[in-house]
N, C-alpha and C positions, 0 to 999 in steps of 0.2 A: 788476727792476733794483734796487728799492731794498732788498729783502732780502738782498739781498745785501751792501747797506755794513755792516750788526753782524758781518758775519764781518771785514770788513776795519778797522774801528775797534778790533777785540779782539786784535787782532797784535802781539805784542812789536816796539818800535820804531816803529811808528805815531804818525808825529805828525799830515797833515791831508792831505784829498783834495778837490780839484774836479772838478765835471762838468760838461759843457755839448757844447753843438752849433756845429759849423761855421758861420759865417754866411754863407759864400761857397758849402757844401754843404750845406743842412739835413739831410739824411742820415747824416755822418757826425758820430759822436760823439766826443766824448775825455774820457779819465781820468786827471788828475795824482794820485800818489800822492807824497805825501814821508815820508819815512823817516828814522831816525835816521841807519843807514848803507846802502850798500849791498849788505851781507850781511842786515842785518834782510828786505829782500824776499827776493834769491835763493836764499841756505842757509836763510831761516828757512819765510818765508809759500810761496816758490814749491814748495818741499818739504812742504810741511806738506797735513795730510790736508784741512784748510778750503780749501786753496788751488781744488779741483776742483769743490765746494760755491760757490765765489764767481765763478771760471768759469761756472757752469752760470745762474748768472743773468740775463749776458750775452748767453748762446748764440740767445734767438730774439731780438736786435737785429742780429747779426751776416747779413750778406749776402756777405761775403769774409772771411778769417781776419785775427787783427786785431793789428798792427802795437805794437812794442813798442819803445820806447828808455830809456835811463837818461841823464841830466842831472846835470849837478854845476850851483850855481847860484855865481855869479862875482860 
């Protein structure tokens, strides 16, 4: 997993990311990512060839396919 954060720190647009564990499920995980906009994730990084590279890091933590939303902070 953690190889995988230099692919996602070098992203145009990237400003900062947390991680952590559920405390009510220790099992599941989660990833904030923030961004300048939200074109920098989806036309830039979800496109881009690192995007599948930074996927694949996650791949053996996964037990279900993993849930994605976008946030505007208020």
């Amino acid at each position: 997993m953690e190889a995988g954060l230099p692919i996602l720190v070098r992203q145009e647009g990237y400003i900062s990311h947390e991680f952590g564990t559920d405390l009510d499920q220790p099992l599941t995980y989660w990833l904030t990512v923030h961004w300048q906009t939200l074109q920098h994730h989806t036309e830039g990084f979800q496109k881009s060839a690192d995007f599948q590279a930074f996927v694949a890091n996650f791949r053996p933590y996964l037990t279900r396919p993993a849930s994605l939303s976008h946030f505007s902070p208020e």
